[in-house]
C-alpha positions as CSV (number, residue, x, y, z in Angstrom):
1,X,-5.0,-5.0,-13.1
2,X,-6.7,-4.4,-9.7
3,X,-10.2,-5.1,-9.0
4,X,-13.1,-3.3,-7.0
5,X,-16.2,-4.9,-5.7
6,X,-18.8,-2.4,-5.4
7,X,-22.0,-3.7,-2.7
8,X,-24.9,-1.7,-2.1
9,X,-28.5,-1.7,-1.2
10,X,-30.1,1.7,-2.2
11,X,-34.3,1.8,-1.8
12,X,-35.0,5.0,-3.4
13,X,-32.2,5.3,-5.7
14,X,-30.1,8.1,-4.1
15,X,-27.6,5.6,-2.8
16,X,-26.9,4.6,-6.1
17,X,-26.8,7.5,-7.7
18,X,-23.7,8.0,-5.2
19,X,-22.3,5.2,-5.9
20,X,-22.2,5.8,-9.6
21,X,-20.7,9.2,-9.2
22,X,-17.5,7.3,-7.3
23,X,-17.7,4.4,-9.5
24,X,-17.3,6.1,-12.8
25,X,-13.8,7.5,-12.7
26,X,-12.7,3.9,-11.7
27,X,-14.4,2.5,-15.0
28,X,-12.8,5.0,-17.0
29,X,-9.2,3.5,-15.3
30,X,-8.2,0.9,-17.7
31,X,-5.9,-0.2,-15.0
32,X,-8.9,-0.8,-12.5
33,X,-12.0,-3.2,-13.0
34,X,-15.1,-2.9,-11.3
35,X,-17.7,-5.5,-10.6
36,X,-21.1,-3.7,-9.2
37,X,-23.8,-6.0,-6.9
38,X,-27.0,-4.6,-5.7
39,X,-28.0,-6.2,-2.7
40,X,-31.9,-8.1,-3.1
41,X,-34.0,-9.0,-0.8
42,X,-36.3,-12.1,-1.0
43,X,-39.3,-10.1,-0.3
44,X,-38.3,-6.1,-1.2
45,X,-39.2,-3.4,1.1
46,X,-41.9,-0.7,0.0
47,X,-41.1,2.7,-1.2
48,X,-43.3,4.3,-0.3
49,X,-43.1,3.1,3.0
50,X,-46.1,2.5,4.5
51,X,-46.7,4.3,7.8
52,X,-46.9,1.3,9.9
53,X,-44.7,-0.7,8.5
54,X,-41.7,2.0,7.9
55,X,-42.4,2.0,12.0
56,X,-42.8,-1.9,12.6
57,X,-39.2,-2.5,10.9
58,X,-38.1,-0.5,13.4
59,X,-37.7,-3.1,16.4
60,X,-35.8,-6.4,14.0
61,X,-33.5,-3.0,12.8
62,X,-32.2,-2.2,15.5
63,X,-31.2,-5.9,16.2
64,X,-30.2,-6.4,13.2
65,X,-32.7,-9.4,12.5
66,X,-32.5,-9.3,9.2
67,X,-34.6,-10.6,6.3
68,X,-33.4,-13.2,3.9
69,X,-31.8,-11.8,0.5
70,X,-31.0,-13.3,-2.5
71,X,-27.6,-14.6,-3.3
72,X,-24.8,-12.1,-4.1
73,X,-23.5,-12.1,-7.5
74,X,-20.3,-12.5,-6.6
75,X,-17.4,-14.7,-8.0
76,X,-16.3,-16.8,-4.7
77,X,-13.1,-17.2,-6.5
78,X,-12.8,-13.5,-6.9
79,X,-10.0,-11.6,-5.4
80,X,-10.4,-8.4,-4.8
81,X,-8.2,-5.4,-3.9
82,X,-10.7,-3.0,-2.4
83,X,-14.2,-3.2,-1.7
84,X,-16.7,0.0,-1.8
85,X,-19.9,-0.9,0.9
86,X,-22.4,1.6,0.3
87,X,-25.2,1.7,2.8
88,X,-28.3,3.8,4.3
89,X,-29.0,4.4,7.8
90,X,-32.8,3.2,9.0
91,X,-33.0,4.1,12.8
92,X,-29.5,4.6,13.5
93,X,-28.1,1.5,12.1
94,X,-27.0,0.2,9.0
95,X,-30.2,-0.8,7.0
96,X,-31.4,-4.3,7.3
97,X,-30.7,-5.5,3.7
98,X,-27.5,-4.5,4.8
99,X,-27.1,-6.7,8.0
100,X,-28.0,-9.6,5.8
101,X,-25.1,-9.3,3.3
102,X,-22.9,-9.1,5.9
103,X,-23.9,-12.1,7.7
104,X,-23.9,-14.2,4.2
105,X,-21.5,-16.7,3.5
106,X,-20.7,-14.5,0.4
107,X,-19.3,-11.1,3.0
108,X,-17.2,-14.0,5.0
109,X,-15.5,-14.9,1.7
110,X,-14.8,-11.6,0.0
111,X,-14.2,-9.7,3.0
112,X,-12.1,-11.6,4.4
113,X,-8.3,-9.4,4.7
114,X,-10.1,-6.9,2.6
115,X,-9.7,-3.1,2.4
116,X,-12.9,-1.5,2.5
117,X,-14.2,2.2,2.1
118,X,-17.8,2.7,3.7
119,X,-19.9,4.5,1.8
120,X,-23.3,6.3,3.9
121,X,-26.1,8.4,2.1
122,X,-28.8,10.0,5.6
123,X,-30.6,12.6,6.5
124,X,-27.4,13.3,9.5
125,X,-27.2,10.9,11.8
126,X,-24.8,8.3,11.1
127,X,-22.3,8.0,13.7
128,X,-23.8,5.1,15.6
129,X,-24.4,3.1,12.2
130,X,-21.0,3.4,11.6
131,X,-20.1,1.7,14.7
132,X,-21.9,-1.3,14.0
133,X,-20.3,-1.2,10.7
134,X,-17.0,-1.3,12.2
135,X,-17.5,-4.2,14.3
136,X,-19.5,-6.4,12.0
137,X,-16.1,-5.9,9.1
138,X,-14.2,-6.3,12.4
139,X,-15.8,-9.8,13.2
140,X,-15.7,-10.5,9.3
141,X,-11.6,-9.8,9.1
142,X,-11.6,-6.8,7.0
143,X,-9.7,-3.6,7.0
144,X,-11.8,-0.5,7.1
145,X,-9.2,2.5,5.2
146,X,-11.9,5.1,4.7
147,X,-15.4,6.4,5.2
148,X,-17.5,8.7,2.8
149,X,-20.7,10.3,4.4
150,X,-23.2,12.6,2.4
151,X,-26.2,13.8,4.2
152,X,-29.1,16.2,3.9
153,X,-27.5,19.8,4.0
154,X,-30.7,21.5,4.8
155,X,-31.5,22.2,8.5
156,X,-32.6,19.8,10.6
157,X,-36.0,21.1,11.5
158,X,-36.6,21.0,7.7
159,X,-35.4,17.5,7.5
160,X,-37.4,16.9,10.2
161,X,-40.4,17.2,7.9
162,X,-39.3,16.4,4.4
163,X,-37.3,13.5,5.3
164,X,-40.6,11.6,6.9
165,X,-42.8,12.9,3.8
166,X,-40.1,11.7,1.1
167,X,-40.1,8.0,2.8
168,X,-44.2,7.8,3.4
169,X,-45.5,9.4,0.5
170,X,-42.5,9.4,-2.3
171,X,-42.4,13.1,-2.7
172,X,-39.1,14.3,-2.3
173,X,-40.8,18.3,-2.0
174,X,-40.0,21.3,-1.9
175,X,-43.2,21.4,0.2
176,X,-45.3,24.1,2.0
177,X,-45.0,26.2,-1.7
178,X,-40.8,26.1,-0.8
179,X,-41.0,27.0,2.7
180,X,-39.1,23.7,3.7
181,X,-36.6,22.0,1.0
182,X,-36.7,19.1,-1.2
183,X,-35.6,16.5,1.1
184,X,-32.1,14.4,0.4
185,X,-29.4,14.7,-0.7
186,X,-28.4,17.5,-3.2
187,X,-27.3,17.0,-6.8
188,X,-24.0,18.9,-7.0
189,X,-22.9,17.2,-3.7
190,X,-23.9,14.1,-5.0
191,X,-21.7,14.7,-8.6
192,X,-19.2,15.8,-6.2
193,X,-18.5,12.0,-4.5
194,X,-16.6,12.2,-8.3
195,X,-13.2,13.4,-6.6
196,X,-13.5,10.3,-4.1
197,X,-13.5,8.1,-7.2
198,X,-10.6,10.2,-9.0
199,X,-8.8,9.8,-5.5
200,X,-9.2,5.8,-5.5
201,X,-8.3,5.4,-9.4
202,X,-5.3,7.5,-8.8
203,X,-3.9,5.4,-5.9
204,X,-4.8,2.1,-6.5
205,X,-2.8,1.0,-9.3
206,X,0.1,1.6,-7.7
207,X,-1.3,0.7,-3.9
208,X,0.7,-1.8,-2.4
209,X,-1.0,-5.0,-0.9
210,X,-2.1,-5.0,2.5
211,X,-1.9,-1.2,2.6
212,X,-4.2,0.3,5.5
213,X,-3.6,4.0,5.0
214,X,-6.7,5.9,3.8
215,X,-6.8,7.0,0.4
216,X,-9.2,10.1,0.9
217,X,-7.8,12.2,3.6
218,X,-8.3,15.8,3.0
219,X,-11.1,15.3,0.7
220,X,-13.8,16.0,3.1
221,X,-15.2,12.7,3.2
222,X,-16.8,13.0,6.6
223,X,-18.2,15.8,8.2
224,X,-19.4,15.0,12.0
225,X,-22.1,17.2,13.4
226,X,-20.6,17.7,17.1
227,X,-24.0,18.9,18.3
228,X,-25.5,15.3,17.5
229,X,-23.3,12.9,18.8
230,X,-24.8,12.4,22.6
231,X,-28.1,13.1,20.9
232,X,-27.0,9.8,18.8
233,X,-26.0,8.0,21.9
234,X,-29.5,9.0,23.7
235,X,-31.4,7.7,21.1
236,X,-29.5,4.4,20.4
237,X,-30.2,3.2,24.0
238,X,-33.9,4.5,23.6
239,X,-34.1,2.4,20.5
240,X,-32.3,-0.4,22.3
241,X,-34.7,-0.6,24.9
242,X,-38.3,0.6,23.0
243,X,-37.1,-2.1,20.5
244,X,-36.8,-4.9,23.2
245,X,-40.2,-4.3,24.7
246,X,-41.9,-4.4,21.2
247,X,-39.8,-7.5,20.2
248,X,-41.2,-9.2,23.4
249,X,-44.4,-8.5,22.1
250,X,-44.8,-10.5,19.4
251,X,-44.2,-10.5,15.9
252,X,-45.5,-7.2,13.9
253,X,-48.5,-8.6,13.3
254,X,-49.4,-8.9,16.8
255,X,-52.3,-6.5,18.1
256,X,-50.1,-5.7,21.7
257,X,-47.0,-4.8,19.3
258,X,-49.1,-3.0,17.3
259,X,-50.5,-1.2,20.1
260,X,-47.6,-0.3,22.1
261,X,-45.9,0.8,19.1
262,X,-48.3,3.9,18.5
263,X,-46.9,5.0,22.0
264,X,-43.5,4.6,20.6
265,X,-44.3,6.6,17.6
266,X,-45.4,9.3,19.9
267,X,-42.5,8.9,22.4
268,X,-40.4,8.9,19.3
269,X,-41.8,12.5,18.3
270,X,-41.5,13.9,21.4
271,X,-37.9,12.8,21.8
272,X,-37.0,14.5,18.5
273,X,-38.5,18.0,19.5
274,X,-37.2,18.0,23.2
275,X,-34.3,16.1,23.9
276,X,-32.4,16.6,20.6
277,X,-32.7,20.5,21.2
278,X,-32.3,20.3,24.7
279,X,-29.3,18.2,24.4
280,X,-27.5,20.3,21.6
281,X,-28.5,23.8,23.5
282,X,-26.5,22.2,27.0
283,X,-23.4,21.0,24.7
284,X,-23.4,25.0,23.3
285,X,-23.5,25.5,27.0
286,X,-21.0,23.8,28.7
287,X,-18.9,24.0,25.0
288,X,-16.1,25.9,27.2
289,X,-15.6,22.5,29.4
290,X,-15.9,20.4,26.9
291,X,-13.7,21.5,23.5
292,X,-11.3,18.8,24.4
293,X,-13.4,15.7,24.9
294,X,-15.6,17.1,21.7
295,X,-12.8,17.4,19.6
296,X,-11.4,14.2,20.3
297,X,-14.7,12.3,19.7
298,X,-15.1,14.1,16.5
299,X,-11.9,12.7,15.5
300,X,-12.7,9.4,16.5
301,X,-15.7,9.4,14.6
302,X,-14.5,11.0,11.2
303,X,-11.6,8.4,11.2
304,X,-10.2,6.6,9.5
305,X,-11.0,9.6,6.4
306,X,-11.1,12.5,8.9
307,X,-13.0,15.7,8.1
């Protein structure tokens, strides 16, 4: 019998909605068991997010100073054959809780020579998450073989407003009497992550050991947005270096942090409306130069699944 580890941290429920979706086909595999461990915090984040602090996480998120969590619920004796990492984006990286399961002692142990399938539920930008992903199961010794990303299918400058009001208030929408859409993720595209669970329960059984090929190729497990990838690289460094001076600061109690962060909040805003717009109008523009380099960045980024 083979056996799946399923880890995930999912604040407002959507993650783990996805997660069940892949999960149940493997259940129903009597060939296949499934162990499921919800990543706790000592001291769980708000949803609701309050303003201030959804903004003041921002700085130890993007260094990847994570708070303590509690200990896995995992068998240390447990050998697994694949491991499912479901994980949401907060400010372009993977989301703290995250970062702190995989600097336990418990990742080291049952990642270790592991195959693993990412699993990301955001609003669309995910790219430069997924790079930190990749080199914190690099450092941990495990085999990355796919990558499943579901994101908000409504337009960005929707998103742009729902997404915010769903994390600060709890409302999910429609709002402005249906003007802009609910925000998240939609149902049937979350019922859908079924076929990446159907995909898995077919192949594993019979999956040899130490096999790296991916199992979802073809499935449309990743969609990359070609218009957002410099706009992600842009606002990584921004982050970088926004989150550096507020670290330097003080704590996020500190009145100077505090202060310097309502700039930031208003940088941030401005950044979103110009230079993401900007940014994806000059890549339309100069699209004739640059097919080549594109498409080969949007391979790089939809691997090891591809689009």
């Amino acid at each position: 019998m083979k056996k799946v580890l399923i880890v995930h941290y999912s604040q407002t429920g959507q993650l783990s909605d996805i997660v069940e979706a892949i999960a149940a086909p493997l259940r129903a595999n009597a060939d296949i068991a499934v162990d499921s461990v919800a990543i706790r915090p000592l001291t769980a984040y708000p949803f609701p997010w309050p303003f201030w602090r959804f903004f003041n996480t921002f700085p130890e998120t993007v260094y990847e100073q994570a708070d303590p969590i509690e200990p896995p619920a995992i068998d240390p004796d447990a050998d697994y054959d694949l491991v499912i990492l479901a994980y949401q984006v907060w400010f372009l990286s993977p989301s703290l809780p995250t970062i702190a399961f995989l600097e336990s002692d418990a990742a080291k142990r049952v990642l270790k020579d592991k195959p693993v399938i990412t699993v990301i539920g955001c609003r669309n930008m995910w790219l430069m998450a997924q790079e930190v992903m990749k080199e914190k199961l690099k450092a941990l010794g495990a085999r990355l073989i796919d990558n499943v990303v579901l994101t908000d299918s409504a337009h960005s400058a929707f998103t742009f407003v729902s997404t915010p009001a769903w994390m600060l208030t709890g409302k999910r929408g429609p709002f402005l009497n249906g003007l802009i859409p609910a925000a998240g993720i939609l149902p049937h595209d979350i019922e859908g992550c079924a076929r990446f669970g159907v995909a898995i329960a077919d192949q594993l059984p019979n999956r040899p050991a130490g096999a790296d090929n991916p199992m979802l190729s073809g499935l449309g497990a990743v969609k990359v947005n070609k218009d957002l990838i410099d706009s992600e690289k842009i606002a990584k460094r921004s982050f970088k270096l926004w989150g550096a001076l507020l670290r330097a600061l003080g704590p996020p109690s500190s009145f100077f942090r505090q202060l310097v962060l309502f700039l930031y909040v208003i940088f941030l805003i401005v950044l979103i409306l110009t230079v993401v717009p900007l940014t994806a109008i000059l890549k339309k523009l100069l699209s004739p130069l640059t097919r080549a380099a594109v498409a080969r960045q949007r391979a790089y980024f939809a691997a090891p699944s591809g689009e």
